[in-house]
Phi, psi and omega in degrees: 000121186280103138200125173303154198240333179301129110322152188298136184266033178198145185305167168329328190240359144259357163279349176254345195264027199236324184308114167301162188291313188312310171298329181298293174299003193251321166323307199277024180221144181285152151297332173208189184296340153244359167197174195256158206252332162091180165239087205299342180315318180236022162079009152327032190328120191278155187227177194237087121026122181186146186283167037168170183278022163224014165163156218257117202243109171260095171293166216243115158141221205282139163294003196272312250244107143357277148359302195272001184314333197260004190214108193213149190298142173287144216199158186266140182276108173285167185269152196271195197273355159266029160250344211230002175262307192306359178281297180089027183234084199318337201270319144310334194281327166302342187255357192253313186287340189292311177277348169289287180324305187299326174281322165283345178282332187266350170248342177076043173260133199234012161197113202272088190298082186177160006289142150315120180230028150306144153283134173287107148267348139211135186297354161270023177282164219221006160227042177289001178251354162257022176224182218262305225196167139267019173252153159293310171317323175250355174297283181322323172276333172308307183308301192323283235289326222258319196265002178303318233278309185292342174286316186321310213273344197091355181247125166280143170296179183206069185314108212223166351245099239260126342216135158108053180249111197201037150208178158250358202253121185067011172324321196283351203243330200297140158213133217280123161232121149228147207301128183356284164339310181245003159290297182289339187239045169220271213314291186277350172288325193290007144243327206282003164296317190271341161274326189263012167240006175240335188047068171286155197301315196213142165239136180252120188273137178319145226246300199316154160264157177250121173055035195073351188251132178276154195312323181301327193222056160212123189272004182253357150269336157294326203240246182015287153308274193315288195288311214273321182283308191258016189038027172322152159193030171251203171247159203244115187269097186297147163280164207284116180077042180238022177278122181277278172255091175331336180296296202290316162284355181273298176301359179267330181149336200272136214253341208209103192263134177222162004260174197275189190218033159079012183082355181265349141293004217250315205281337195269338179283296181336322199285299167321332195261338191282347183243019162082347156335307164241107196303139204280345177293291174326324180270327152315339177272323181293303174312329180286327178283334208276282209312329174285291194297345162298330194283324194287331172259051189272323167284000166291341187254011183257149173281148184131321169007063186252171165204156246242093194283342172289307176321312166307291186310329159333304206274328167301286168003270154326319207259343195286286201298332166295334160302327176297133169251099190295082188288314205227153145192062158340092174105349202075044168286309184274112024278135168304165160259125176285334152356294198282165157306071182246135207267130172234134174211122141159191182236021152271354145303329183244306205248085214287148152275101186226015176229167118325151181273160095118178226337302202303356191280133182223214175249086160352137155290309187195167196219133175234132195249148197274006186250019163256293194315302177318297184306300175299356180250305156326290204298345196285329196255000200084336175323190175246173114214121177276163179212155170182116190312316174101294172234176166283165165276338191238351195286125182280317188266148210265156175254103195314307154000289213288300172341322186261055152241298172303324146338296182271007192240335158237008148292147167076333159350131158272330158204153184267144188242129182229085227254129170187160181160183176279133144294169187308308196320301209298339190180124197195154119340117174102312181214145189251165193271164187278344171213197193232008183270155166278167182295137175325318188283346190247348151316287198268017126327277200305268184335316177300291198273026154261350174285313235244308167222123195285351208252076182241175203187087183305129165250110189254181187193097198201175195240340169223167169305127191239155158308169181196078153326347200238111148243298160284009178260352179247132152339299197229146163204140217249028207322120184220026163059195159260087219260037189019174222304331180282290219342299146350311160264348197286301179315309188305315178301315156307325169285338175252027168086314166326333172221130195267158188292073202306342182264165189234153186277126162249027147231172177272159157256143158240174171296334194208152183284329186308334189290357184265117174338301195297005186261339169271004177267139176249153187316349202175247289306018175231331261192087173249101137342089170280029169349319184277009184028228168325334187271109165256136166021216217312298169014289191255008161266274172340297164316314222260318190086051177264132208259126180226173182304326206167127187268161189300129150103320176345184125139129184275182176208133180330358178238152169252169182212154202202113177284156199177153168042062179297137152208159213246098164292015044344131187254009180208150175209138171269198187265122181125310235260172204255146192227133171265137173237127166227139204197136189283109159264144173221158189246106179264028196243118199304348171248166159308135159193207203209117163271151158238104155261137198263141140221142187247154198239168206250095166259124198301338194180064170300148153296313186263159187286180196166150133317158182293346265121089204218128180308114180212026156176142183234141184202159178250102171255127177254125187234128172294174174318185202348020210261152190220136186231139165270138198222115193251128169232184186242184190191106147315184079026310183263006159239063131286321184278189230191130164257134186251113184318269198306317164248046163035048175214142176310151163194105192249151215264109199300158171129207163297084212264170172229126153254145176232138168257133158200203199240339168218200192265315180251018179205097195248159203240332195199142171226186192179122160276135180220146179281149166220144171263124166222126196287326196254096167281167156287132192337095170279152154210145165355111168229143191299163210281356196253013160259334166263334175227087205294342168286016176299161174296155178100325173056210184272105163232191171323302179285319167314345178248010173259327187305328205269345185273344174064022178196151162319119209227131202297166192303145157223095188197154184309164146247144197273148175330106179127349175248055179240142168237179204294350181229010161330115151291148206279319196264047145256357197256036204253009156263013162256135165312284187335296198296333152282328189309294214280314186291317191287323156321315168309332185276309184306317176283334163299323179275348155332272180318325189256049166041359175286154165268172213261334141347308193259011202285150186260151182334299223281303189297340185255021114325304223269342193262338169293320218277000204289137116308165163305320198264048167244332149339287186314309166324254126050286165289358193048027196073010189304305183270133189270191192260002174253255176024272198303318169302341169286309200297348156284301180275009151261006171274291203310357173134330230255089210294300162335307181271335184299310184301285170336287169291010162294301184298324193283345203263324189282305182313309186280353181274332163297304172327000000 
């Protein structure tokens, strides 16, 4: 593994005023798939780059080689982050980022790609499991905490994926528009809290177009926003290979392309800044943030680095079981007795579902599984314990055999313990899922052996919200996310009452995918609509009064809790001033256990359209049996406000407020009212009526949602032969010979590299190779294949042969040359 160790012997600004333009310019590109080449002339060092946010996924051999992607050093596997938003407990989350930093500095890694802070705007996005909530409020206080913690260490976060990235499908090509409103106070709050009270080090933009612009090359979200509003001052990172015009994202703002091409990209960016395409001021800036940032992780590189891998696995532990969510427990069932007779079923019990799929999946320290845990604790105690696998681990369709087997291993049970929940296929990086259901064989599992024994105790293992047809035939249910490498015992603890089940839901489940606006909308292919503007998860459940499987905030606990005495510090406020909200929790329950109080505010007779509610401040209290804490929060300025379109500003809007204190979005314990005064309120204006009553007829629809974006909002439609560009996904393109042509070479040379057969190429990579372009080519090649090439190779896919042919040859003259 190529990396230097020299550090700049002279500050920034004389090390760059030390920089040949070549050097400037070879900096602002990865040297390989992971790190920058640095500048050894003047004691640059290079440095190394690596996902990911539950764990230090370091690849292992030459960082350049493709080949080796599937092989990474070993590093402790955190539970991922919609397990680590349900602890809803910023201190943990800090004590997680702390221990991510200390493993990468100890692998000699100086910049850590994470946190995901996108909104789950639909639970079929196919990485909701690396990313926090469907609120910004707590998406956002979740990110801070997570990059305080890894910063602490000397290694920079990389806050991703910046902004409005919220499927995977056609992720590289889509372009998102949404309406003012629900850009700032959803899309983009959900980072601006974590850039402007964590300050990560690098922000990574995003593969999507914004508004027609892709996030790499958009200067009023990188420069306008990011820097000049939010005070960034760190560097702006492409996410990999998601740069377009390379000129052009360096003057918008992203500082840093990855992954690089070997220098072979280097001669066409010298051309641009020598003929002022790119101002030479730009690129000194860009050089200058690369340059900070080397310096701020220059103690992430000193030798000696070591970390405590039992501890680390502790704490993934801890962080497992604070995560876990306790939805249902009917009768008490839960906690077992080891004591007792007990049925363990399914095959996620021996064999864990405990990661994510596609960048973020890495290599375990060690892996603990809950049917291992359970049988040593049983057998510890006296018990019984049966097992039966049940399902295949990948099987969809269910098996009778296993099924009467599992069955007959939870007859006679004193309770069945029921492990079932997605497969990897179900949810990866790259591609999002088609329904909200579980694989059939593990539905019709859960059904069998609730006919047979009534006393089950459902376990899922999943990275987003699933359907639960069986829902009312079981007792008890376990929510237990994707709990990394501890996961397994951390559940095995929990099920028997050692440890209490800590979490809270930071998305809604709903009863049906049907129940969701974003499931009638469509996806594509050029065009993503954010039609539902503001109504996000509970948002637009809570507007509409829709009845769901388990509400935002949820989650029960072997203990009770019990509110009292709500106050306000105030009963009047002007615009600026801070509201104390306080209120008496006591634990009225024979155990320890830990509340999450929520609270959400209300506007009584609002002027501008808002949700019934919305979440604005949260804290995590731990209490013995009878113990009572007065629990004080603050209520800022913004969370009153409204973003006002028309003078492109906060503004909150005078009138009557509600505050509610609970325990969810829908088990609200206390309310309380405060008047507010404002001399500027915001601007109302006309909006269609399904934006003040989302059951108006008509629902979210095309037009209703361009009156409301108030701009022309572009064709959604493939595009046809003779239109096709340079970012045409290939398989929109089969009606060129070239272009099939082109694709199937693309398959072919992957299975090359990975040694597969094309048969065998995984979900994510063969997503990733339909979803491909010509100018991925360029990626793809390490720069090999160049831009006058992929531009002949466009105008033989449009048709256009002649000219196509011509630049074939002029493109072959300069590659001789």
């Amino acid at each position: 593994m190529r990396r230097e160790t020299k550090e700049p012997q002279a500050g920034v600004a004389a090390t760059l005023a030390a920089m040949t333009l070549e050097e400037k310019v070879s900096l602002c590109a990865g040297r390989d798939l992971w790190s920058l080449g640095g500048v050894p002339r003047l004691g640059v060092p290079s440095i190394v780059l690596t996902d990911g946010p539950h764990g230090v996924r370091l690849m292992k051999g030459d960082l350049g080689q493709a080949a080796n992607l599937s092989e990474h050093e070993p590093a402790t596997c955190f539970p991922t982050a919609s397990a680590l938003a349900a602890t809803w407990d910023v201190a943990l989350l800090e004590e997680v980022g702390v221990a991510l930093g200390e493993e990468a500095r100890a692998l000699g890694v100086s910049v850590l790609l994470g946190p995901g802070a996108n909104i789950k705007r639909t639970p079929l996005c196919g990485r909701n499991f690396e990313y926090f909530s469907e609120d910004p409020l707590l998406s956002s206080r979740m990110a801070a905490a997570w990059i305080r913690g890894v910063q602490r260490t000397g290694v920079a976060a990389s806050l991703k994926h910046f902004a409005a990235n919220n499927q995977e499908e056609r992720r590289t090509y889509i372009d998102a528009r949404v309406d003012a409103r629900a850009l700032r106070e959803i899309y983009l709050a959900s980072f601006e809290h974590a850039v402007t009270e964590a300050q990560p080090w690098t922000v990574m933009a995003a593969y999507n177009r914004l508004e027609g612009t892709y996030c790499t090359q958009h200067p009023w979200l990188l420069t306008d926003v990011l820097r000049r509003e939010w005070g960034f001052d760190g560097l702006v990172v492409s996410d990999w290979g998601a740069i377009d015009v390379r000129a052009e994202s360096l003057v918008a703002g992203c500082d840093l392309e990855m992954p690089g091409s070997l220098g072979r990209g280097d001669a066409a960016l010298l051309r641009d800044v020598r003929t002022g395409r790119v101002p030479l001021a730009a690129l000194d800036a860009a050089v200058t943030r690369i340059l900070q940032l080397i310096q701020r992780t220059a103690g992430a590189r000193e030798a000696g680095h070591t970390y405590d891998k039992e501890a680390h696995h502790a704490l993934a532990l801890r962080a497992a079981a604070e995560g876990t969510v306790l939805l249902k427990n009917e009768g008490g069932l839960l906690p077992v007795s080891p004591t007792s007779h007990l049925a363990v079923i399914g095959a996620f019990a021996q064999v864990p579902r405990y990661q994510g799929a596609g960048s973020s999946e890495l290599t375990p320290t060690r892996l603990e599984e809950a049917l291992g845990a359970l049988r040593t604790r049983v057998a510890e105690a006296g018990g019984r314990l049966t097992y039966a696998p049940g399902y295949g681990r990948y099987e969809d369709r269910p098996d009778p055999a296993l099924i009467a087997e599992a069955c007959e291993a939870a007859r006679g049970a004193d309770a069945v313990l029921l492990f079932v929940g997605l497969a990897e296929a179900y949810e990866t990086e790259g591609l999002d899922r088609e329904y909200l259901r579980l694989p059939p064989a593990h539905d019709a599992l859960v059904r069998a052996v609730a006919e047979v024994n009534p006393r089950v105790a459902v376990v899922l293992s999943n990275g987003a919200p699933v359907e639960m047809p069986w829902h009312a035939r079981v007792p008890a249910i376990l929510e237990a996310y994707l709990g990394g490498q501890a996961g397994g015992g951390a559940v095995a603890r929990v099920l028997l009452g050692e440890l209490e089940p800590g979490g809270r839901l930071a998305e809604t489940f709903p009863l049906h995918l049907e129940d969701l606006p974003v499931s009638a909308m469509p996806k594509g292919p050029r065009v993503l609509e954010y039609r539902e503007s503001l109504y996000v998860g509970y948002r637009y459940h809570d507007a509409a009064g829709t009845d769901v499987l388990f509400p935002f905030g949820h989650g029960l606990s072997y203990t009770s809790f019990a509110y009292a005495d709500l106050s306000l510090g105030a009963p009047r406020l002007r615009d600026g001033d801070t509201l104390e909200v306080s209120v008496t929790v006591t634990n009225t329950g024979p155990r320890p256990g830990a509340e999450v109080v929520q609270v959400y505010v209300h506007a009584m007779s609002p002027g501008v359209f808002r949700p019934p509610q919305e979440l604005k401040a949260f804290t995590k209290v731990r209490l013995a049996p009878g113990e009572s804490r007065r629990v004080r929060l603050t209520l800022d300025r913004r969370a009153f406000a409204v973003w006002d379109a028309a003078r492109e500003s906060w503004a909150v809007e005078p009138g009557t407020y509600e505050v509610r204190v609970g325990s969810s979005s829908r088990d609200v314990r206390a309310r309380a009212r405060v008047e507010l005064s404002s001399e500027a309120p915001p601007v109302a204006r006309d909006v269609p009526a399904v934006y003040r009553d989302v059951r108006a007829p008509g629902g979210f629809s095309h037009e209703a949602f361009a009156a409301l974006y108030g701009a022309p909002l572009p064709e959604n439609a493939h595009e046809v032969p003779g239109a096709f560009t340079l970012n045409t996904p290939l398989m929109d393109m089969r009606a060129s010979p070239v272009a099939r042509f082109i694709h199937a070479r693309m398959f072919a040379e992957a299975s090359k590299v990975l040694g597969r057969a094309k048969k065998d190429i995984t979900p994510v990579l063969r997503s990733m190779l339909q979803e491909a372009s010509l100018r991925s080519l360029w990626l793809a090649s390490q720069g090999l294949v160049r831009r006058p090439l992929i531009e002949a190779l466009l105008s033989l896919s449009n048709g256009r042969y002649a000219r196509g042919a011509l630049a074939l040859v002029r493109a072959a003259l300069t590659l001789w040359r």
